[in-house]
C-alpha positions as CSV (number, residue, x, y, z in Angstrom):
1,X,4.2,26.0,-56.3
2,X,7.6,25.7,-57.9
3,X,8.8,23.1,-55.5
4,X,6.0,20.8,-57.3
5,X,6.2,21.4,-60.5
6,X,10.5,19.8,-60.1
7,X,11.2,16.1,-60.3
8,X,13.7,14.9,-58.5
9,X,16.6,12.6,-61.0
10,X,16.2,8.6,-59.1
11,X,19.7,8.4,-60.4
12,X,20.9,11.9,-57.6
13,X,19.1,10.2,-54.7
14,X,19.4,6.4,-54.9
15,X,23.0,4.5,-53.8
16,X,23.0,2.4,-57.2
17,X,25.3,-0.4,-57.4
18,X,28.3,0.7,-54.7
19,X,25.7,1.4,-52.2
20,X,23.8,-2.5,-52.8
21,X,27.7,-3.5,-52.5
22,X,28.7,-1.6,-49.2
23,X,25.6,-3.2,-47.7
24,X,26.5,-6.6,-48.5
25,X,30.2,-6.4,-47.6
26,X,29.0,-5.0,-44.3
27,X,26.5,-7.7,-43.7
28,X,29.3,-10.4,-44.7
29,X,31.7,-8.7,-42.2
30,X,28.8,-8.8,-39.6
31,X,28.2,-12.8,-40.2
32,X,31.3,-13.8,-40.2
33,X,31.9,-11.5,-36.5
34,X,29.3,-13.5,-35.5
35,X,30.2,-16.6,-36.1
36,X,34.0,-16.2,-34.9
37,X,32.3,-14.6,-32.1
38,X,30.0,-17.9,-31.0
39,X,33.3,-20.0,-31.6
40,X,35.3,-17.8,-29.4
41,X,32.3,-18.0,-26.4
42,X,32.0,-22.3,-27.0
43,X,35.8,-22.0,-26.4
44,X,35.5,-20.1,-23.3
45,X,32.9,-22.1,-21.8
46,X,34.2,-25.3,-23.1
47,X,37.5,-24.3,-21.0
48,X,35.5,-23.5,-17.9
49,X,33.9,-26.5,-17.8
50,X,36.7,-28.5,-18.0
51,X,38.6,-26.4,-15.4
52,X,35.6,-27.3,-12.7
53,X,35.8,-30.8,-13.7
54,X,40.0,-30.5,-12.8
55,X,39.1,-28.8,-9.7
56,X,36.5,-31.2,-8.8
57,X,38.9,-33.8,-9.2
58,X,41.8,-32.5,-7.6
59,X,39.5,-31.7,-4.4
60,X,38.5,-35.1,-4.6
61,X,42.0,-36.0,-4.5
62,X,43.3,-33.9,-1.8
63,X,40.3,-35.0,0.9
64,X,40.9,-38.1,-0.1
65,X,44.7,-37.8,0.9
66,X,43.8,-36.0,3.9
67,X,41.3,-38.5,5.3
68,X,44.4,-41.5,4.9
């Protein structure tokens, strides 16, 4: 039983201070993806919309042309 009897040092095993700081620059670098992510997609659909709204328009227009 000498595996037992040996204590393993917290300080060897744990990340201390550099780990607790990785794992916050990481989850800062996630949010902010994120949020420049949603911003990007409200963009995009934002665009969409208003090109269907140009399109419906400009159909409008041309039938409305062609039935003169």
């Amino acid at each position: 039983m000498l595996f037992a009897e040996e204590t393993i040092d917290p300080q060897l095993v744990s990340p201390g201070v550099v780990g607790f700081v990785a794992t916050i620059l990481v989850t800062i670098a996630t949010v902010l993806l994120l949020i420049d992510m949603v911003r990007r997609m409200r963009r995009v659909n934002m665009r969409a919309e208003i090109n269907k709204k140009l399109d419906a328009e400009q159909a409008a227009d041309t039938s409305a042309a062609e039935s003169k």
